[in-house]
SEBA-851412 format. One record per residue (C-alpha): x, y negated, z. Coordinates in pm, whole numbers, plus 32768, in hexadecimal, padded with zeros to 4 digits. Layout:
residues N
XYZ ...
This chain:
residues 271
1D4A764E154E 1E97765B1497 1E2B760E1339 1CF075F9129A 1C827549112E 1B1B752D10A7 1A3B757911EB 18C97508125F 188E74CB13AE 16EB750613F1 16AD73D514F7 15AA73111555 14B873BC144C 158B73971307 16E7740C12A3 1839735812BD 191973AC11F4 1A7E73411226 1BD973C61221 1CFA74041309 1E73743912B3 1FA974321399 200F747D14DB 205A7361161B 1F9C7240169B 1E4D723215E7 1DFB710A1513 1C7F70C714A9 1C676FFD1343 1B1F6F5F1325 1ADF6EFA11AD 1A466D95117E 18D06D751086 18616DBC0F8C 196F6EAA0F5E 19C970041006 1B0F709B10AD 1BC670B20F42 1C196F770F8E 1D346FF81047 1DB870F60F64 1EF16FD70F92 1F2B705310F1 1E91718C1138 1FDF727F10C2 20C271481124 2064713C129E 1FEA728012C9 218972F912A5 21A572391415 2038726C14A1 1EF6732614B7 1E4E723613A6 1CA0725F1390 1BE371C8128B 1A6F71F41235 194A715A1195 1850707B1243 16EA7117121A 1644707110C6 17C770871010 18AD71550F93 183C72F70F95 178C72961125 165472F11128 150A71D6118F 142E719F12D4 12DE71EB12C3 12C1715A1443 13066FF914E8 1493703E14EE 15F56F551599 174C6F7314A9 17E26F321621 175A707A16AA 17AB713C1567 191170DC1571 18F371661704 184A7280168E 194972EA1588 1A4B72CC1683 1991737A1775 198874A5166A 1AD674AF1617 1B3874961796 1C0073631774 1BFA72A618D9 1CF0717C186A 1D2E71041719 1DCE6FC0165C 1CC46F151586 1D586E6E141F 1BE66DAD13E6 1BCB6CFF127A 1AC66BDF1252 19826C8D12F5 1A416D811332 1B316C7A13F0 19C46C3314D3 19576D6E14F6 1ACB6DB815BC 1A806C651659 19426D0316EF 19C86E4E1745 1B086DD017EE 1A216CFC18B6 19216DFE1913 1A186F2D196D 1B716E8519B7 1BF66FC41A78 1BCA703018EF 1CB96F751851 1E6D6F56183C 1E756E4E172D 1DC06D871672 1DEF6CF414E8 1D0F6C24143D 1D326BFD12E1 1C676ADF1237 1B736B131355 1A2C6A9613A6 19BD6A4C14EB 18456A7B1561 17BC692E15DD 186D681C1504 17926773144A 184A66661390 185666BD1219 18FD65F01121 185765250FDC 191666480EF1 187F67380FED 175366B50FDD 175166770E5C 17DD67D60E68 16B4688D0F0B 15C167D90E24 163868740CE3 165069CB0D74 14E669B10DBB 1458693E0C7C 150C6A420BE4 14806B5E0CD1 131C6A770CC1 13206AC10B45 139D6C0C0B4B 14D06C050A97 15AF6C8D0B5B 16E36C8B0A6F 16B86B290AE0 16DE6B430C5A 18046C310BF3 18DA6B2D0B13 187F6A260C27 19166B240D23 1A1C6B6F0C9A 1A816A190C24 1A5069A80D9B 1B016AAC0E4A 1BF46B340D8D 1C496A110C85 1C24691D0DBF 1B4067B60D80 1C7A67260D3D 1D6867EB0C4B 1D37682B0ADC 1CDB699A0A56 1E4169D909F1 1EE469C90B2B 1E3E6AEB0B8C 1E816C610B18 1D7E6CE50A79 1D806E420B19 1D396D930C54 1C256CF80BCC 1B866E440B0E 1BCD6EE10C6E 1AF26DF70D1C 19FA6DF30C34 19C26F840C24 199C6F710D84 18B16E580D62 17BC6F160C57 17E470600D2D 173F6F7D0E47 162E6EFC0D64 15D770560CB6 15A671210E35 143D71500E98 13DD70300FEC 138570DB110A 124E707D11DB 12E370421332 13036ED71389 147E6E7113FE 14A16DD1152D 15A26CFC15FB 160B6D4D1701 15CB6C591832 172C6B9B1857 179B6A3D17CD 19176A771768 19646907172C 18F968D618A8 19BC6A0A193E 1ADE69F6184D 1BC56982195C 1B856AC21A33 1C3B6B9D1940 1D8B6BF619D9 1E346CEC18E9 1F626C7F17FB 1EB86C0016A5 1F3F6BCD1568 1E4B6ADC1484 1EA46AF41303 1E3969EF1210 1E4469931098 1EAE687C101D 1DB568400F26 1C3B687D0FEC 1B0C67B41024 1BB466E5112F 1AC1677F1234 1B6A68AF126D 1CA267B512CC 1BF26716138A 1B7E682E1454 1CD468D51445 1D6B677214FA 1C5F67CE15E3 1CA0692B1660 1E0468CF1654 1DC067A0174D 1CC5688C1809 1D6C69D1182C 1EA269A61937 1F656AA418B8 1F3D6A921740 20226A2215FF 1F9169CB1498 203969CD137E 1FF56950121C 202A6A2C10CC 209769610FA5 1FE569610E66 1ECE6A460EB1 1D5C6A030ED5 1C5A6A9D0FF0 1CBC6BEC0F6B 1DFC6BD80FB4 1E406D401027 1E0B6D980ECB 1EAC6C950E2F 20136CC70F0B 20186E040F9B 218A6E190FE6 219F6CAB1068 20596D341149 20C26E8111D6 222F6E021211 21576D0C12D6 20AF6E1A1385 217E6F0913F1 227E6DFF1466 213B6D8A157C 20EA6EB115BF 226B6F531614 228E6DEE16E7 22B56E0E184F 228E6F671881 
């Protein structure tokens, strides 16, 4: 597949849709919640000029359809792959998105040439800090009560803003950006299948990932995500991580040159 904008994939008994562009060494972008794959419209043209670049929704966001069955993100990320007859691919993972390449790079390593993690999670950590914490309880009233315009400020204030920077500092596109996203999440219709997790403790089987990684943080986060960055960076043999000034967990969308310069530098290393 050469070039191809605006497709569905029908997997796993729903629709996928997602995007490819360019021509090389594929590169999967997997978008972070609640928000879809617009989140990259930063890097999509940039890298695909260099590489095969793919970018789709999760099922539940963006124009992907829901599952009515029991369903795994892991084996709907293999599944699109599978589709699109991709047998090796660099993941660029952001926040979930960040785990969810955790998992997969875990589960099929023959799968994978590199690995970033951009403000990444990491499935089994469970320290969570007060502002986390403190955080988590807002959101919740708000969705208890029903207002979501609530949950949406608090999101946005969180992860874009950052708990520790002032309105301001932040462009406001970036912040309507987010936010669309945010309300397009909110407004789609839930599906009735029940998600589950797949059957693998990344903080316990970090160390057995052996592919070069590049780990990408903000400087202004909930210091978790440092935390767990300082982590994979101790874990992973063969990995770097590198700090963006003055940008929050979305930091993608906050410095997209500073990112993809980033990027494409790892990803042209050692070749």
């Amino acid at each position: 597949m050469n070039q191809t904008k605006g497709c569905f994939a029908k997997i796993n008994g729903t629709s996928i849709y997602y995007e490819v562009k360019g021509e090389g060494n594929p590169l999967l972008l997997i978008h972070g919640l609640p928000v879809d794959s617009r989140m990259w419209d930063g890097q999509f043209e940039v890298l695909s000029q260099q590489y095969k670049v793919i970018r789709f929704d999760l099922a539940g966001f963006g124009l992907s359809g829901v599952h009515d069955e029991d369903y795994s993100l892991l084996n709907d990320v293999k599944s699109l792959l599978d589709y699109l007859q991709i047998s090796r691919t660099s993941l660029l993972g952001f926040s979930v998105g960040g785990k969810l390449s955790i998992e997969f790079a875990l589960t099929y390593p023959e799968m994978v040439d590199r690995l970033i993690l951009a403000s990444s999670g990491l499935t089994g950590w469970t320290e969570e800090s007060i502002d986390k914490q403190r955080y988590n309880e807002e959101v919740n009233k708000c969705f208890q009560s029903g207002d979501q315009e609530c949950a949406i400020e608090l999101m946005t204030n969180a992860w874009v803003i950052g708990p520790y920077r002032n309105n301001e500092e932040v462009r406001q596109d970036v912040q309507e950006r987010f936010s669309v996203m945010v309300k397009n999440t909110f407004a789609k219709p839930r599906g009735q299948g029940k998600l589950l997790f797949p059957d693998i403790n990344s903080f316990e089987l970090i160390e057995q990932i052996k592919v070069h990684t590049l780990i990408i943080l903000p400087e202004f986060d909930f210091p978790d995500f440092n935390q767990i960055g300082d982590y994979l960076h101790k874990k992973i043999k063969n990995s770097k991580k590198i700090t963006i000034k003055n940008t929050a967990h979305m930091l993608n969308m906050e410095e997209p040159s500073v990112f993809n310069k980033l990027v494409l530098q790892f990803l042209q290393q050692n070749r």
